[in-house]
ZAKE-822691 format. One line per 8 residues: for each residue x, y, z of C-alpha. Coordinates in nm, 3 decimals, padded with zeros to 5 digits. Example, Ala and Ser with C-alpha at 12.3 -4.5 7.8 and 13.67 -1.06 7.14 Angstrom:
01.230 -00.450 00.780 ~ 01.367 -00.106 00.714
! end
This chain:
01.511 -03.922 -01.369 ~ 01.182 -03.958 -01.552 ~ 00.835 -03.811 -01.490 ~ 00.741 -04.104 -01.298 ~ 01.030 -04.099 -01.089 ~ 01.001 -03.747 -01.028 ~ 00.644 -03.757 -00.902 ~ 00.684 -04.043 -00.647
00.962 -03.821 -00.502 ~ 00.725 -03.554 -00.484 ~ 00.479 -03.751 -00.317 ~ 00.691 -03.919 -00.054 ~ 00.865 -03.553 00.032 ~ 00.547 -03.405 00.087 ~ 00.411 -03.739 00.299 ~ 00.712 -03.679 00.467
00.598 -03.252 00.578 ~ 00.283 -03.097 00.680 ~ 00.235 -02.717 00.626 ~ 00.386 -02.361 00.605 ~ 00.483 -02.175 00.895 ~ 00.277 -01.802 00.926 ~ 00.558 -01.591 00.966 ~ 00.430 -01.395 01.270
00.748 -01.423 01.501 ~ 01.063 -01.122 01.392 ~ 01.328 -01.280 01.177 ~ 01.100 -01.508 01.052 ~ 01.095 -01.321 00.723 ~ 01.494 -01.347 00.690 ~ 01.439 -01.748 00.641 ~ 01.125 -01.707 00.396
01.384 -01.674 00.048 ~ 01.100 -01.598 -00.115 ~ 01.165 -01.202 -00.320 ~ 00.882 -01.039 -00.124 ~ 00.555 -01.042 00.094 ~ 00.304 -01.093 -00.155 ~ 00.529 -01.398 -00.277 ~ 00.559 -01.558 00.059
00.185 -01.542 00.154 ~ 00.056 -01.635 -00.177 ~ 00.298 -01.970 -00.258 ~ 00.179 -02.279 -00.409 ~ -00.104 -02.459 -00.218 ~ -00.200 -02.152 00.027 ~ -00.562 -01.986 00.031 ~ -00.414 -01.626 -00.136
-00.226 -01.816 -00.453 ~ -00.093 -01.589 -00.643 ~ 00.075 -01.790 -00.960 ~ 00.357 -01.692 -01.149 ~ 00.408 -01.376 -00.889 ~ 00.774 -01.486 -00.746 ~ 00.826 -01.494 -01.118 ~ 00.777 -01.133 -01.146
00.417 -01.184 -01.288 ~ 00.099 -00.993 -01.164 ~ -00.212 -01.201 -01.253 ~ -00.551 -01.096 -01.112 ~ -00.540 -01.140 -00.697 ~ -00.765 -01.372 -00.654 ~ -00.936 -01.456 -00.342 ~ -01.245 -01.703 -00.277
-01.271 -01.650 -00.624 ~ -01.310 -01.252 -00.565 ~ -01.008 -01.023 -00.771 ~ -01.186 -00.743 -00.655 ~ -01.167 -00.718 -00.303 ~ -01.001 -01.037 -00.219 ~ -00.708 -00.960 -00.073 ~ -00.509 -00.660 -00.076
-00.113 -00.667 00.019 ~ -00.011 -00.334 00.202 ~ 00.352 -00.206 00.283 ~ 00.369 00.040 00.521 ~ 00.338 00.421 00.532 ~ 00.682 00.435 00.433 ~ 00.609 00.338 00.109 ~ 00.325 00.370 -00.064
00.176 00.208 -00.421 ~ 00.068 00.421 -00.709 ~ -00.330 00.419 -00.706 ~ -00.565 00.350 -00.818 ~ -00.578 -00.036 -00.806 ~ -00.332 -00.290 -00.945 ~ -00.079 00.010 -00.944 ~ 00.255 -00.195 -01.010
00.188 -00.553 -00.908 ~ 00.471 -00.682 -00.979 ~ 00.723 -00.498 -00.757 ~ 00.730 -00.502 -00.407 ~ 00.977 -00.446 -00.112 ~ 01.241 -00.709 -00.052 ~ 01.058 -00.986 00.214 ~ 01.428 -00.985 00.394
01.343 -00.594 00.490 ~ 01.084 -00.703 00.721 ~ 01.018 -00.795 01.084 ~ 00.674 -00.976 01.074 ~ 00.403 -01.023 00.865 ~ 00.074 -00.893 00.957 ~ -00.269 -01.109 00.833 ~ -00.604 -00.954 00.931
-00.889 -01.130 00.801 ~ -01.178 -00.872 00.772 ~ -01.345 -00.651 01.029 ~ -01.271 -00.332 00.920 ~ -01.474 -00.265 00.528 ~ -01.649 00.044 00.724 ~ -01.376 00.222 00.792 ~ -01.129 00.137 00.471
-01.448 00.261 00.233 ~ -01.463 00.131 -00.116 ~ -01.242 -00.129 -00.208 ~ -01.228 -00.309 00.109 ~ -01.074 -00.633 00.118 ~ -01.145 -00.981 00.280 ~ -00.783 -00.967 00.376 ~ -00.512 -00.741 00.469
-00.141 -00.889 00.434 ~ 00.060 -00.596 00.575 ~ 00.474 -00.595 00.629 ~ 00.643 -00.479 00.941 ~ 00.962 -00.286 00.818 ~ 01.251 -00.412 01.033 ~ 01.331 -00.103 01.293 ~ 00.947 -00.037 01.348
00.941 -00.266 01.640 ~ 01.197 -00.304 01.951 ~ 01.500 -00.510 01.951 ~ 01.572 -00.770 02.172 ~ 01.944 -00.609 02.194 ~ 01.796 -00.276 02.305 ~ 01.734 00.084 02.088 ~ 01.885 00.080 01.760
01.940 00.459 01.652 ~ 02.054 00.370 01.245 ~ 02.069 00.055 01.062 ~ 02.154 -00.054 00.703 ~ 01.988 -00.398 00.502 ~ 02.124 -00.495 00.181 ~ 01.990 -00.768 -00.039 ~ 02.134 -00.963 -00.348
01.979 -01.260 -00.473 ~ 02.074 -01.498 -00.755 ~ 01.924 -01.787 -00.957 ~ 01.809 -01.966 -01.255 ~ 01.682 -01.797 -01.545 ~ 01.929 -01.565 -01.501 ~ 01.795 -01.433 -01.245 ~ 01.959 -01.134 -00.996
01.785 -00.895 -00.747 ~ 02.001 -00.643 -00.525 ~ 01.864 -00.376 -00.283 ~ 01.991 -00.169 -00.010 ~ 01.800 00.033 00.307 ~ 01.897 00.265 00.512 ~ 01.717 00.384 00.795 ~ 01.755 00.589 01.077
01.493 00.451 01.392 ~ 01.431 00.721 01.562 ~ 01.081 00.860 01.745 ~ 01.170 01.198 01.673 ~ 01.325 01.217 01.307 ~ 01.272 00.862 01.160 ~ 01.417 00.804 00.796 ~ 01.438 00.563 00.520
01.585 00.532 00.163 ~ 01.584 00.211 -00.040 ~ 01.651 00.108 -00.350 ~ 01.601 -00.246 -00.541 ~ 01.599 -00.378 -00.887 ~ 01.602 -00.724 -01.069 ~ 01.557 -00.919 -01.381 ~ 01.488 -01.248 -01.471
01.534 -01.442 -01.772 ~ 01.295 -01.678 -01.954 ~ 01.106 -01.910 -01.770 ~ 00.801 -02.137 -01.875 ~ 00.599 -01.957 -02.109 ~ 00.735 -01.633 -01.998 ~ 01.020 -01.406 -02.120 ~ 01.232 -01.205 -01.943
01.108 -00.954 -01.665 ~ 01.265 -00.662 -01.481 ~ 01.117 -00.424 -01.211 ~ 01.303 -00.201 -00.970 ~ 01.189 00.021 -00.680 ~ 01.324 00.334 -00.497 ~ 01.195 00.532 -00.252 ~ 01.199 00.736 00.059
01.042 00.847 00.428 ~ 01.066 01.098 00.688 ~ 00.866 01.204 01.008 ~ 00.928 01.459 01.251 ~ 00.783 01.518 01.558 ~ 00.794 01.861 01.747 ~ 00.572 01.863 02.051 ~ 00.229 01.819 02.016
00.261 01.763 01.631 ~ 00.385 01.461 01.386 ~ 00.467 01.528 01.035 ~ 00.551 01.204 00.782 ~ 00.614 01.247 00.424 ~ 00.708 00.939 00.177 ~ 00.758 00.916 -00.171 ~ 00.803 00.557 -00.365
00.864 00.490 -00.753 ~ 00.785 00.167 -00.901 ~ 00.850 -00.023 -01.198 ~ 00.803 -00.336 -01.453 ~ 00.836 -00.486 -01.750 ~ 00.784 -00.869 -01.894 ~ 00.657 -00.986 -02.172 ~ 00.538 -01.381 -02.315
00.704 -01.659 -02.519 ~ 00.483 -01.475 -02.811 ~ 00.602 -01.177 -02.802 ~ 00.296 -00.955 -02.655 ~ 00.511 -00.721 -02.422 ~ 00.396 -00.430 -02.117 ~ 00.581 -00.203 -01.925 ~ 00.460 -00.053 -01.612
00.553 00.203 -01.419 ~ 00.399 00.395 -01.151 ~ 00.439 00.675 -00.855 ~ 00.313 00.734 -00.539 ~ 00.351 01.055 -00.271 ~ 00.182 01.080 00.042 ~ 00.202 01.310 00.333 ~ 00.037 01.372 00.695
00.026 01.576 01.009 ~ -00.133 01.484 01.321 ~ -00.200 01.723 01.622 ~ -00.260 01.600 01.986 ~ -00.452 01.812 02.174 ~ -00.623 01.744 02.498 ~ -00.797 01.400 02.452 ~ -00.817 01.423 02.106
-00.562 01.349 01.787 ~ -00.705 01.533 01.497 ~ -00.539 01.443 01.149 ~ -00.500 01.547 00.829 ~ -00.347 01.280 00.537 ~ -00.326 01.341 00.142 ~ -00.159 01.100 -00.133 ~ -00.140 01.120 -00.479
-00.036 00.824 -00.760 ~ 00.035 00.830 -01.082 ~ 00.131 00.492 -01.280 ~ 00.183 00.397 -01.698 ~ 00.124 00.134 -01.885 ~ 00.231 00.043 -02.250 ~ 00.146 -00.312 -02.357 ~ 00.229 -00.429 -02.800
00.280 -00.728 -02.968 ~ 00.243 -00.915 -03.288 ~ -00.150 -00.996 -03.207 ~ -00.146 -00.710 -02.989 ~ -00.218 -00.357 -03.092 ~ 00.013 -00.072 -02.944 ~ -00.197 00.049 -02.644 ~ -00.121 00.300 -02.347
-00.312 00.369 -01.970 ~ -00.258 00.589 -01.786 ~ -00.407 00.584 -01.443 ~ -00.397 00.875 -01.129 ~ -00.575 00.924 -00.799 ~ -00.597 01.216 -00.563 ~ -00.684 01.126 -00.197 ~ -00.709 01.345 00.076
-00.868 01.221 00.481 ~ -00.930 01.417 00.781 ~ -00.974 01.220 01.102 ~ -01.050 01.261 01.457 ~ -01.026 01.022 01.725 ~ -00.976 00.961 02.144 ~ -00.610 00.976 02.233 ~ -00.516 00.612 02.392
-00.538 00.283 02.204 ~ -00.918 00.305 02.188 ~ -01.220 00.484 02.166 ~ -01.439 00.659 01.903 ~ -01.263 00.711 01.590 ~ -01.434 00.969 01.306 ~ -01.281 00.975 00.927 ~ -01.392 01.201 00.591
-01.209 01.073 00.256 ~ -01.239 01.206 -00.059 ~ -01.078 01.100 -00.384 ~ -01.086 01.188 -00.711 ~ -00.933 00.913 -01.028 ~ -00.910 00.923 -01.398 ~ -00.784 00.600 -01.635 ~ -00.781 00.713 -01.998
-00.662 00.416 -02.210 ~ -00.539 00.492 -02.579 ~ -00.527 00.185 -02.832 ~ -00.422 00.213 -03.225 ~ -00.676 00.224 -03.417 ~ -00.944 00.219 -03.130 ~ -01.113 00.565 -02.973 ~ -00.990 00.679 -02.686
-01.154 00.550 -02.376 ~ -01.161 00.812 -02.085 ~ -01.307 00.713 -01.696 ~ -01.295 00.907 -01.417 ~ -01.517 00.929 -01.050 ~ -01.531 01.093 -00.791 ~ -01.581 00.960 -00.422 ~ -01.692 01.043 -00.057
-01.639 00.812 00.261 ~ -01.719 00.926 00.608 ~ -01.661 00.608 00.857 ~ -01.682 00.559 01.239 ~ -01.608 00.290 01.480 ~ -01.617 00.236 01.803 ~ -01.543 -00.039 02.086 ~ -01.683 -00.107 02.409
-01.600 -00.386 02.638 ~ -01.868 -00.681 02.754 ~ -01.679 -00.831 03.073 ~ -01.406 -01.018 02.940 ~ -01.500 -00.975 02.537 ~ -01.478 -00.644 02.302 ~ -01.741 -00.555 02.045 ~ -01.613 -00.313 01.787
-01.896 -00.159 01.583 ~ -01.813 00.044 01.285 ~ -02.039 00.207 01.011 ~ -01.962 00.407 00.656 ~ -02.102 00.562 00.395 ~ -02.028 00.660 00.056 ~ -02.115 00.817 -00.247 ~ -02.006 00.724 -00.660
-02.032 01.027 -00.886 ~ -01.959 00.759 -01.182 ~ -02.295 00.483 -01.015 ~ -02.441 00.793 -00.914 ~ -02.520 00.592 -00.616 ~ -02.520 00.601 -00.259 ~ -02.419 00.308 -00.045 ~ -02.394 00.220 00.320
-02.118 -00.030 00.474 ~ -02.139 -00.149 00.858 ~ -01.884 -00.358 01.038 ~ -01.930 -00.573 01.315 ~ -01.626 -00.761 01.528 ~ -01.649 -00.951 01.846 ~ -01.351 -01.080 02.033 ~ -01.380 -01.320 02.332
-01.151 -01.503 02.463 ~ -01.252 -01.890 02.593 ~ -01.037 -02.137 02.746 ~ -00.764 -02.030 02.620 ~ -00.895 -01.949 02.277 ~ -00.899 -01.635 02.095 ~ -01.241 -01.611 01.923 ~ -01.332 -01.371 01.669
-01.652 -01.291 01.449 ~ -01.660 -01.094 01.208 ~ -02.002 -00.989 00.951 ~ -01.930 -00.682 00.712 ~ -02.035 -00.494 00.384 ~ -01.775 -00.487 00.156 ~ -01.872 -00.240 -00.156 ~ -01.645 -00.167 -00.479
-01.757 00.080 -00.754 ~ -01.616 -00.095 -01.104 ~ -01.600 00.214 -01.314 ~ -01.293 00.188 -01.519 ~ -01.046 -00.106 -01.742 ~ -01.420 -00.228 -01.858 ~ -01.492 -00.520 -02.111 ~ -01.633 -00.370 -02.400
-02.009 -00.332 -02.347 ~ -02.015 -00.355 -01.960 ~ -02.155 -00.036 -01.818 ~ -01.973 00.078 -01.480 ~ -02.110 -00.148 -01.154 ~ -02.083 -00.217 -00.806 ~ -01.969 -00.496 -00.669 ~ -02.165 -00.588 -00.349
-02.049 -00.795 -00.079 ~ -02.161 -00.908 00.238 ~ -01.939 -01.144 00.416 ~ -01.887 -01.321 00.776 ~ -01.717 -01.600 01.006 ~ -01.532 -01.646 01.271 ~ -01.156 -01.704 01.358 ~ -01.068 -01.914 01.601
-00.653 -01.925 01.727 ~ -00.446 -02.040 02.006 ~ -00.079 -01.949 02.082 ~ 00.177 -02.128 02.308 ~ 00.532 -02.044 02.372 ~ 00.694 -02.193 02.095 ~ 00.351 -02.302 01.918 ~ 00.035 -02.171 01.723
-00.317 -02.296 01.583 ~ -00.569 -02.104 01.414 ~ -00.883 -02.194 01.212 ~ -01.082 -01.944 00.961 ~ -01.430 -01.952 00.830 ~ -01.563 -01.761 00.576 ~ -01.888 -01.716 00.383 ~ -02.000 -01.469 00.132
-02.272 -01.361 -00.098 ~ -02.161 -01.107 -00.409 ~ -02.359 -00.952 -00.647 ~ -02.171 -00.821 -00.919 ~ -01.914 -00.995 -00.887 ~ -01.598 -00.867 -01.110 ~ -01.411 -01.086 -01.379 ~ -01.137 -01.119 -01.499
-00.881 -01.323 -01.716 ~ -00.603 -01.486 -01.547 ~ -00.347 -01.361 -01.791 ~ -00.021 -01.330 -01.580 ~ 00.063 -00.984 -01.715 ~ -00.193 -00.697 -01.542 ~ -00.148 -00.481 -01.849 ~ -00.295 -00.804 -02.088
-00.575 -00.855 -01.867 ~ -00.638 -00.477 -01.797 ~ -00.691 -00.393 -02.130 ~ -00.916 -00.683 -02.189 ~ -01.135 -00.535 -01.945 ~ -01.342 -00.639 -01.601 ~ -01.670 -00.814 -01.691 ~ -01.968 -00.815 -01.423
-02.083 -01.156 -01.337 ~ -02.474 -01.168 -01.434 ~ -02.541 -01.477 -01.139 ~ -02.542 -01.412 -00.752 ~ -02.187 -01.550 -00.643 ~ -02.170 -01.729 -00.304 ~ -01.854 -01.843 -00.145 ~ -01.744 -02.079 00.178
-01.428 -02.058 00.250 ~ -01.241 -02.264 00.552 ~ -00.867 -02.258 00.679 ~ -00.673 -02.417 00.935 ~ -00.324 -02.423 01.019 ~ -00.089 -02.532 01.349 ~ 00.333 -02.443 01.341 ~ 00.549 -02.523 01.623
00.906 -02.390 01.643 ~ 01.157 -02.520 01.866 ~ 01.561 -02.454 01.929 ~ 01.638 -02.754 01.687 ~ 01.347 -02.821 01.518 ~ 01.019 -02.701 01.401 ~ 00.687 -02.795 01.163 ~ 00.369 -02.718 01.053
00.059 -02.777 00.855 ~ -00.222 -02.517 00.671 ~ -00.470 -02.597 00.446 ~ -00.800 -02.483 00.278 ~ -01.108 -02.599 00.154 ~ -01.321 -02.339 -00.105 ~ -01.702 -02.439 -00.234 ~ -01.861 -02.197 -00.449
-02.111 -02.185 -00.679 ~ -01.985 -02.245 -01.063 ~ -02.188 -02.035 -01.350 ~ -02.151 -02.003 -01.724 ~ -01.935 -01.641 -01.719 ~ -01.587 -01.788 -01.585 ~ -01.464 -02.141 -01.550 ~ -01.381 -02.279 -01.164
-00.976 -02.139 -01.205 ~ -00.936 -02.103 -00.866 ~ -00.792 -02.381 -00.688 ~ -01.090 -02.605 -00.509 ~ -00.871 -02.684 -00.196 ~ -00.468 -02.655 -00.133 ~ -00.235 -02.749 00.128 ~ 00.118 -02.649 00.249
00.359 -02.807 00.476 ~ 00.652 -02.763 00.645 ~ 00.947 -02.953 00.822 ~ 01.257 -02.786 00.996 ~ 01.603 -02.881 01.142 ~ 01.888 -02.676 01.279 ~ 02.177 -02.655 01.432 ~ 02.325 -02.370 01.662
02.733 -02.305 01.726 ~ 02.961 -02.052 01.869 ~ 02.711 -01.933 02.146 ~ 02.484 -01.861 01.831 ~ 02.665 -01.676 01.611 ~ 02.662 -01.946 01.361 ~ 02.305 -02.105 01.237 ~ 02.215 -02.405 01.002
01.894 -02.476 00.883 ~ 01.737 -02.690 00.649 ~ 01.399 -02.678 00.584 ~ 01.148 -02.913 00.350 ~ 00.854 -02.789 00.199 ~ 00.560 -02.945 00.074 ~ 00.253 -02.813 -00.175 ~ -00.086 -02.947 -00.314
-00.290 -02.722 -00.531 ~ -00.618 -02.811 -00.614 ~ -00.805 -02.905 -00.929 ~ -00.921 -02.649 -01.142 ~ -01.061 -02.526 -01.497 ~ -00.876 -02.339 -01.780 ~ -01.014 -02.051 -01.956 ~ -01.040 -02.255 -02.275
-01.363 -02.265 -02.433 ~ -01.491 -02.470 -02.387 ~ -01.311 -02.525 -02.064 ~ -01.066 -02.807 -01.971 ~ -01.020 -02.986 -01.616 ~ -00.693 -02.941 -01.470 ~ -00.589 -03.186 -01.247 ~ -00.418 -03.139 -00.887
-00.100 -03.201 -00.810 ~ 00.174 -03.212 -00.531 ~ 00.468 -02.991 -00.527 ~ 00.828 -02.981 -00.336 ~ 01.079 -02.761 -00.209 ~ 01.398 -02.741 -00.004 ~ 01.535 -02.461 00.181 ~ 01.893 -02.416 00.350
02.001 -02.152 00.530 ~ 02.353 -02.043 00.695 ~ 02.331 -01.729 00.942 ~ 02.643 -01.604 01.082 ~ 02.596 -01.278 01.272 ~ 02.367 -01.054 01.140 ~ 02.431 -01.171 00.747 ~ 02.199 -01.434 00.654
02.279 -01.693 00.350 ~ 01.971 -01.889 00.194 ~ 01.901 -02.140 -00.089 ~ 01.573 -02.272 -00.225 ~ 01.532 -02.534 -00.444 ~ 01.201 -02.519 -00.605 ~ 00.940 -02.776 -00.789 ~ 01.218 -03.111 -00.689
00.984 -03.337 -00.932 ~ 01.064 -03.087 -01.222 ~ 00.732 -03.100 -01.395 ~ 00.613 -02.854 -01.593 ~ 00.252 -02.794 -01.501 ~ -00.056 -02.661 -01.697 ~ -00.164 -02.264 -01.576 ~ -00.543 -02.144 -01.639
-00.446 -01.935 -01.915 ~ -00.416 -01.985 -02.295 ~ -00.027 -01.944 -02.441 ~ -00.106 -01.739 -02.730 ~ 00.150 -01.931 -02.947 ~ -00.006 -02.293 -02.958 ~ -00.392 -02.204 -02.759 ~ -00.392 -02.442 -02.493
-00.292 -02.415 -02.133 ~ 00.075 -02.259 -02.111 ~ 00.314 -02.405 -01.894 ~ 00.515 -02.303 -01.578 ~ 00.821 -02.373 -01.514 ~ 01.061 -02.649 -01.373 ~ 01.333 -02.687 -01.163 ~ 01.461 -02.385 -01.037
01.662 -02.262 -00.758 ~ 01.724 -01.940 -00.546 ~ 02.039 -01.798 -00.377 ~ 01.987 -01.507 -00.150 ~ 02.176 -01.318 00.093 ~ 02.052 -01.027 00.365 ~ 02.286 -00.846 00.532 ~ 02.179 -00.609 00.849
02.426 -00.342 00.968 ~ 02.334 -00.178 01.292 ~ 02.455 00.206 01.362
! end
C-alpha cells in the first residue's frame, strides 16, 4: 500500500469514529490494552499527550504547555513513586490491575503544597471498591502482553481485600525492542502493602521498587532506578481522626554515550505530615508537611553539582453548604529554605448542580520551587501559577458529557527539552522562561455505552502565548474518537468486542533552531477483545496508515526531527482469580 493509500484510509477510519471513551465505569480498564494509566490517558490526540510513553519513554509531562505542574499521574497508597519529581517515569502499574480511573481537574493546590498540579490522574486498584458479585476476601491478576518490537510484559498481583488486614504483592517487568528512533527499553516493578486495623487505630505500610533503562538509535543510553517506602497511622478519637504519615524515596540515574559524557544523579526526599480533621466525609481538615531533598549530579570531567531544600506546608480546607451548592475553601502556606521565600496558596471550589448539570469552578494558586536539574546559569526559581475555570458534566445511565475550561497566567514558567529519555533532558537542565506565560485551555467530550454498542468523541483546543525561549511543541488542538461493537453468548460468559479508534494531533514546532512547523495529522487504531470468564484476551493494532511521523526532538544521528514508529500491534491477556 503506498503513503497515499495509507493516509486516505486513515482519514476515512477516523471520519468513520468520534472520540475516546473516559474510562470511569469498573472493567473499563480491562478493554483499554494500553500497558498502563499514564499510557491510556495520555494517547495520541488527548489534552495530557504524553509521546513515546506506551513505548517505554518518559519525555517531559506536558500540560497546557506547563511540565511543571501540569499533570501529575498518582497510583495509590499501595504503591508509591520514588521522590522527588520525575522519580521513574517510565514504569508504572499494569492498566489491567485497575478498576477505574480517577481525573480531577484542580481544586485542591492548597492542600497538596508545592508542586500542585492542574490535574490529578489517579488509578483505582481492582479490590478497593465493591463487587457486583458480593465481598471478595483474596484475589489474584496476572498480566502477559506481547508485540512488535519484540516486545513482552508479564506481571502478577496478589491481594488479600480485607478491612481489617488488607495486602498486596506485585510484580511486573518488560522489554521492548527497537522502535523508531529508539532502541531497546526494559523496566520492571515490584512491590508491596499492608494495613491493619485494631480498634480505634489504622496502620498501612507500602514499599515499591522501580526501574528503567532505554537508550537512542545513537547510542546515548540511561538507566533509572528508584525506591519508595511510606508508612501511616491514624487514630479515631471522639469526632476527630488525627494522623501521622512519613515516606521516604530514593531513585538513580546513569545516562553515557558517544556525545554523551558518563554522568550519575542521584535524587532522595524525606517527607513526614501530621493531620487532623472531623470524622465523617466532611468538615475542617488541618495538615503540617515537612520535607527535606537533595539531587547531587556527578558528570566526567564536570564539578560536582549538589542541591538540596528544605520545605514547610501547613494547609486547611473547609466546606460549607449554600442550599443546594457546596463551597470548599482551602488555604496554604509554605516556606523554601533554597528561594528563601515565603509563599501563600488559596483554593477556591464551588459545586452546584443545575438542571441536571454538575457545575464546578474552580480558581487556585499553584506554586513550585525549581531548585534542582538546573540549566547551567539559571539560579533556583519559583514557578507561579494562578489558574481557574469551570467544569461542566452530565451523566445518564449508559451515557456521559463533560466540558472543561481552563485559563492560566505563569510566571516562571519551567522549560524543558522534549527529549524522550528523563535522564537526557534532566541533565540538560530546567530553564526559567523570562516572558509571563498565559494559557486557555478548553475540553469537551460525550461517550455512550450500550449492551451491543457504544461511541464517543473528546477533543481540545489550547491558545497560548508563543515567546522566543521554547518553540510551540505542544500540540495546538487534538481529537480522539471512538466506535464500539459487541457481541454477548453463553448467558455472558463469552464477550466479543471490536473497537475503532481514531486520533488527530495538532500542529506544532520542533526544537530545531531555528524551529520547523510540523504539520497535523490523523491517526488509527483497532482494538479486539475476547472475554471468557474472568480472563480477558485483547489486540491493538496501532498507527493502520503506517507512517512514520516527525517528533519535536532532534535525532542526534542526522539533526532533524526523529521519527516514531509504524505499524505496530499489541497482544495482551489479564487474568483475575478470585479466592
Amino acid at each position: 500500500m503506498t503513503l497515499r493509500a495509507r493516509a486516505a484510509c486513515s482519514a476515512a477510519l477516523l471520519a468513520c469514529v468520534v472520540a475516546v471513551p473516559a474510562l470511569a465505569q469498573p472493567g473499563g480498564t480491562r478493554y483499554a490494552s494500553w500497558p498502563d494509566v499514564p499510557a491510556w490517558w495520555a494517547a495520541p490526540g488527548t489534552w495530557g499527550w504524553w509521546p513515546d510513553h506506551g513505548y517505554s519513554a518518559a519525555p517531559p509531562r506536558s500540560f497546557a504547555g506547563l511540565v511543571r505542574g501540569g499533570w501529575l499521574p498518582l497510583e495509590e497508597e499501595h504503591a508509591r513513586n520514588a521522590a522527588p519529581e520525575p522519580g521513574v517515569a517510565a514504569t508504572w502499574l499494569p492498566i489491567a490491575w485497575n478498576d477505574s480511573v480517577a481525573v480531577r481537574t484542580g481544586g485542591d493546590a492548597a492542600w497538596n503544597g508545592f508542586g500542585a498540579p492542574l490535574v490529578t490522574v489517579t488509578a483505582v486498584p481492582i479490590g478497593t471498591t465493591p463487587q457486583p458479585e458480593g465481598p471478595r476476601h483474596a484475589l489474584s491478576m496476572f498480566t502477559a502482553g506481547r508485540g512488535s518490537a519484540a516486545e513482552e510484559e508479564d506481571g502478577v498481583s496478589v491481594a488479600r481485600v480485607d478491612s481489617l488486614l488488607p495486602l498486596r504483592v506485585e510484580a511486573m517487568g518488560a522489554t521492548r525492542g527497537a522502535t523508531g528512533a529508539l532502541e531497546k527499553t526494559g523496566r520492571h516493578l515490584w512491590g508491596g502493602s499492608v494495613g491493619l486495623l485494631r480498634g480505634n487505630q489504622r496502620f498501612t505500610a507500602t514499599l515499591t521498587q522501580r526501574s528503567s533503562a532505554g537508550a537512542l538509535a545513537n547510542g546515548d543510553d540511561q538507566a533509572v532506578t528508584g525506591l519508595a517506602g511510606a508508612g501511616s497511622w491514624m487514630l479515631t478519637h471522639g469526632a476527630s481522626i488525627w494522623s501521622v504519615d512519613a515516606e521516604r524515596g530514593y531513585h538513580h540515574a546513569e545516562s553515557f554515550g558517544e556525545s554523551l559524557a558518563f554522568s550519575r544523579r542521584d535524587a532522595q526526599q524525606q517527607t513526614i505530615g501530621l493531620g487532623w480533621r472531623r470524622a465523617g466525609d466532611a468538615g475542617l481538615q488541618v495538615r503540617l508537611a515537612l520535607s527535606r531533598a537533595a539531587v547531587d549530579r556527578s558528570t566526567f570531567g564536570v564539578p560536582v553539582v549538589n542541591a538540596d531544600e528544605d520545605q514547610v506546608w501547613l494547609a486547611a480546607r473547609d466546606g460549607v453548604r449554600l442550599g443546594p451548592a457546596r463551597l470548599n475553601v482551602g488555604v496554604g502556606g509554605g516556606w523554601s529554605r533554597t528561594l528563601d521565600r515565603t509563599v501563600v496558596a488559596p483554593s477556591v471550589e464551588l459545586r452546584v448542580p443545575w438542571s441536571g448539570f454538575d457545575v464546578r469552578g474552580v480558581a487556585e494558586r499553584l506554586v513550585d520551587p525549581v531548585w534542582s536539574d538546573l540549566a547551567p546559569g539559571t539560579p533556583a526559581f519559583l514557578q507561579d501559577t494562578w489558574a481557574g475555570g469551570i467544569d461542566v458534566n452530565r451523566s445518564g445511565n449508559d451515557w456521559h458529557a463533560d466540558a472543561t475550561w481552563r485559563s492560566g497566567r505563569t510566571s516562571g514558567r519551567a522549560l524543558a527539552s522534549r527529549l524522550p529519555l528523563e535522564e537526557l533532558w534532566l541533565r540538560e537542565g530546567y530553564a526559567r522562561d523570562p516572558d509571563l506565560y498565559t494559557f486557555r485551555l478548553l475540553h469537551a467530550g460525550a461517550a455512550f455505552e450500550r449492551p451491543s454498542f457504544g461511541g464517543g468523541v473528546s477533543g481540545f483546543v489550547l491558545a497560548r502565548n508563543a515567546g522566543p525561549a521554547q518553540p510551540l511543541v505542544d500540540p495546538a488542538n487534538g481529537a480522539r474518537a471512538y466506535l464500539e461493537g459487541g457481541i454477548r453468548m453463553f448467558t455472558g460468559d463469552l464477550i466479543g468486542r471490536v473497537r475503532v479508534e481514531g486520533a488527530w494531533v495538532g500542529e506544532r514546532e520542533s526544537e530545531a533552531v531555528p524551529s520547523r512547523h510540523l504539520a497535523g495529522y490523523a491517526t488509527a487504531d483497532v482494538v479486539a477483545s475476547l472475554t471468557l470468564a474472568d480472563a480477558v484476551f485483547t489486540f491493538r493494532f496501532m498507527n493502520l496508515e503506517d507512517i512514520r511521523r516527525p517528533e519535536t526532538w532532534l535525532d542526534p544521528r542526522t539533526g532533524v526531527e526523529a521519527l516514531g514508529p509504524g505499524h505496530e500491534f499489541r497482544l495482551t491477556l489479564s487474568w483475575i482469580l478470585f479466592d
